[in-house]
N, C-alpha and C positions, 0 to 999 in steps of 0.2 A: 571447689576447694575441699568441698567434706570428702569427696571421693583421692583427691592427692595426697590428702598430707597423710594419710594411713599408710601410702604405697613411700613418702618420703621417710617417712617412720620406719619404717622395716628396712629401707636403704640404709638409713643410717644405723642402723642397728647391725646389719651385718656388713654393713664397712668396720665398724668399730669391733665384730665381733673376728674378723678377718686378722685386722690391726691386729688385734692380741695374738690369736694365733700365732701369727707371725714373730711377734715378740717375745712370748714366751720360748717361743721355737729357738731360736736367735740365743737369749738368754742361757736356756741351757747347752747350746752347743759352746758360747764363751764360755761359761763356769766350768763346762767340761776338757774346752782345750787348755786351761789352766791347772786343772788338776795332775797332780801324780807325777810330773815333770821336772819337777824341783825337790831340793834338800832345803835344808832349815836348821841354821846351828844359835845355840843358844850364846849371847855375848852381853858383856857390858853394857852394850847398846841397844839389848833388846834380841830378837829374833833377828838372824840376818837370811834371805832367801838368797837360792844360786842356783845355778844351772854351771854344769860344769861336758865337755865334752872336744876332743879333737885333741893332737900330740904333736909336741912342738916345743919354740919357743912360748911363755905365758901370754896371754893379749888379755887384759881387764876389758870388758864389754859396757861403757855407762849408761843407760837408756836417758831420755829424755823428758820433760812432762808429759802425763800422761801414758805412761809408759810400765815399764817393770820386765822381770827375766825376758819374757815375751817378747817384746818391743824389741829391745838390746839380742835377743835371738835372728829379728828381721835386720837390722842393722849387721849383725856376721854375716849372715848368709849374701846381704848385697854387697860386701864391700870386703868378706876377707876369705879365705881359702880353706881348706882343710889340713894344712901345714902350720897349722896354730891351736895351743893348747889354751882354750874360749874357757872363762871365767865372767860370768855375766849375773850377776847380783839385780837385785830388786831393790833400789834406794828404799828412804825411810819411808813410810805409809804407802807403800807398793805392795798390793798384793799381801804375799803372809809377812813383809819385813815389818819390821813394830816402828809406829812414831809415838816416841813422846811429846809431852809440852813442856816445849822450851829448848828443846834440841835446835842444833846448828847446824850449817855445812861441815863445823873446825870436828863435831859429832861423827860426820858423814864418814868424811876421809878417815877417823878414823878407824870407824868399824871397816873399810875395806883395807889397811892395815890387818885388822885383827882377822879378815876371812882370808886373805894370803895365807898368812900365820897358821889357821887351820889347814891348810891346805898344802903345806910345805913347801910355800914360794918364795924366794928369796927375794927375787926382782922382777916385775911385771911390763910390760907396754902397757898403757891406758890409751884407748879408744873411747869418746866421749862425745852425746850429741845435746845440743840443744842446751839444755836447763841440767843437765848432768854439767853441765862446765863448772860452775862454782865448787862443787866437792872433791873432781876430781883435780881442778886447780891446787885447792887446797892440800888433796893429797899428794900431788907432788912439790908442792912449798913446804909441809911439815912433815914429811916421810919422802926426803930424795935421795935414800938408799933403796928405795923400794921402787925408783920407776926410769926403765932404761928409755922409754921416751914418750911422747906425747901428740895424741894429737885431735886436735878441736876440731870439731864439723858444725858449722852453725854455731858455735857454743853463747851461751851468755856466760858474762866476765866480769862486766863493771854494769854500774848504777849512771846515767846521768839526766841530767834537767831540760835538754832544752825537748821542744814540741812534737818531734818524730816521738822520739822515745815515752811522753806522754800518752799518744795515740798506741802505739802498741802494749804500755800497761794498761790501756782500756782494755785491749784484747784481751791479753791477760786473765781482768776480771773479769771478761764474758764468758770465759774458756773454764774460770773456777766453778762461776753456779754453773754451768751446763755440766761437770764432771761433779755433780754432788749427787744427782739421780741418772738410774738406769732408762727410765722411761725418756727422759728430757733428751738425755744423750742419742738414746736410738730414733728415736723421731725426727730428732734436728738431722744426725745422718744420713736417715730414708727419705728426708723430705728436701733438705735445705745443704745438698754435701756441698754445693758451689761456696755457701757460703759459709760455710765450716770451714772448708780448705784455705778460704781467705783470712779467716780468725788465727789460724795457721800459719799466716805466714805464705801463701801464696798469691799472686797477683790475678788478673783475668788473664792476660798474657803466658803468662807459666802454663795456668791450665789452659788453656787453649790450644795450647804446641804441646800436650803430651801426649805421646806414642800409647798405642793402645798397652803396650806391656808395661809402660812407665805406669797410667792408668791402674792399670791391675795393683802394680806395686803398689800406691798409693792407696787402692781400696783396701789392701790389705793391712796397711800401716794402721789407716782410719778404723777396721771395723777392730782391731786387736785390742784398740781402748779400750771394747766392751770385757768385763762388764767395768762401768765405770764409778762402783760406789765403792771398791773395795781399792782405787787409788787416789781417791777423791783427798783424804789426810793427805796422802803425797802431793798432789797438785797444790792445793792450798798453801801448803811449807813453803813450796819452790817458788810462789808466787808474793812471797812474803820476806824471806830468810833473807839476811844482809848480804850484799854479797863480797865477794873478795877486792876486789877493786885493788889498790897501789899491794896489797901484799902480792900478787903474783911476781914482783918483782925477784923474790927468791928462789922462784922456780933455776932449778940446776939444770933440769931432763934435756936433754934434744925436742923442742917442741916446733912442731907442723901445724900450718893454721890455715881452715879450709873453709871459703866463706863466701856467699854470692852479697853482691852490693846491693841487689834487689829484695833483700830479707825483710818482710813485714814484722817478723815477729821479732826476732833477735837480729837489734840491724846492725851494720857494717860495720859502726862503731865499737863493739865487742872486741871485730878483726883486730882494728887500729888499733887500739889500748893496747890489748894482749902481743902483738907484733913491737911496738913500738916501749913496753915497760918489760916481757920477760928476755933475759939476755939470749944474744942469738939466736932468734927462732925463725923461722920460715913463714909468709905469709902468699898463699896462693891464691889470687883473688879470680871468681869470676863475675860475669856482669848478667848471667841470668843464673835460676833456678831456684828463687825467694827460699823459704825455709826448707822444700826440700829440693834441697840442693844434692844430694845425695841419691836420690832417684833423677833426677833432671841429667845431671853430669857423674852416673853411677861410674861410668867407663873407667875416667881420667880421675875422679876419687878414689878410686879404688888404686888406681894401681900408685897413686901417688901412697895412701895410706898404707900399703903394702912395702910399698918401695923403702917407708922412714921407719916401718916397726924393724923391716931384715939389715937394716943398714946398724942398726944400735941393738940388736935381740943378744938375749941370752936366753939357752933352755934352763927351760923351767927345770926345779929339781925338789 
């Protein structure tokens, strides 16, 4: 033993000295792919970040938790063309957008109001994933001059009680403290993605039937979290903040509703509500591809989401 544990000692020493490397390595290359990419206008609300890019009619880009310009970038490129003028914003404690305490979604919408406004849009498409649903809901229930249509991917919408939905605000709050450190985050990804992706919103099933490019896409989704201390405010809100529930009812827009029945995280019930309380909407159900449903069935989202922005667009002006 006197002679092992010396040689187990240096082992772990340069595993652990490996690890950092690695990490640090890692670390700087997210803080670098975030850098210099974005605009930042000052508002009511605080800072608002954007990414702005492509000509067309307007398409609002909403990312999802965990997310920011970033995200809402990966989200255009899978699912929209380069025949659209891409307005993709950094919700509140994303990245450089500012959160206060005590801000709301009814906040949210409006700061993307107020970055149209800078930007001389009249009327936008909103594209919207995940935990972007509540604000961009809202911004088409209190600004429905400002959005020729709509459309939810995964979206969360309402709040309710019974048991499913209990177990996925567990997730939820497993998905909060791991997005509160950089270290927590990357470790669980390098070590534990199966069950990350399951925290997620994916089933074994989903992952198991993903194509090696689906794959990619998805490691790609997952490593863009990083770094994740600088949207850790944003998670937290989004995990918290009331959500809209019966007021979608006033939604005017043209809204498309895009949702797999298998969603761990934001489940099906989301669809239903939002199909069944905003007037005349569309709901296109499928029966795989849990939360991402969007790399699972990028094809036929895609061309569906394409198909209801050109059908209702206006250019932007």
């Amino acid at each position: 033993m006197r002679i092992i544990l010396p040689w187990i000692a240096v082992g772990v020493v340069l595993m652990l000295g490996l690890a950092s490397m690695a990490y640090f390595r890692d670390m700087r290359q997210a803080y670098e792919r975030v850098r210099g990419r974005s605009e930042v206008i000052e508002s009511l609300y605080g800072n608002i970040e954007y990414m702005e890019r492509g000509s067309g009619p307007a398409v609002l880009v909403i990312h999802g938790s965990g997310g920011g310009f970033d995200q809402g970038e990966v989200i255009a490129r899978a699912l929209l063309s380069d025949q659209f003028r891409l307005i993709i914003p950094s919700r509140f404690g994303y990245l450089r957008s500012t959160f206060h305490v005590g801000a709301t979604f009814d906040d949210q919408a409006h700061a993307y109001a107020y970055l149209l406004d800078h930007l001389g849009i009249r009327k936008a498409a909103v594209v919207v994933l995940s935990h972007g649903g509540p604000s961009a809901l809202l911004f088409a229930a209190l600004h429905p001059e400002r959005v020729s249509s709509l459309t939810l991917l995964s979206a969360g919408v309402a709040s309710s009680a019974n048991q499913n939905q209990a177990q996925a605000n567990e997730k939820g709050d497993m998905l909060t403290t791991i997005f509160k450190y950089d270290p927590l985050y990357w470790a669980v990804n390098r070590l534990l993605k199966g069950q990350l992706m399951g925290l997620m919103g994916a089933n074994e099933e989903v992952i198991a039937d993903l194509a090696p490019g689906q794959q990619k896409l998805i490691d790609e989704v997952i490593d863009f979290m990083n770094p994740v201390s600088i949207r850790s405010d944003g998670v937290a809100f989004d995990n918290k903040a009331t959500m809209p529930n019966e007021r979608i009812a006033a939604i005017k827009a043209p809204t498309l509703i895009l949702h797999a029945t298998d969603d761990a995280l934001q489940l099906f019930h989301n669809a239903e509500f939002a199909h069944s309380t905003i007037p005349d909407s569309k709901l296109v159900r499928f029966d795989r591809g849990g939360h991402f449903l969007i790399i699972v069935e990028q094809s036929a989202v895609s061309t569906e989401t394409q198909k209801h922005i050109l059908a209702h667009a206006e250019e932007s002006r």
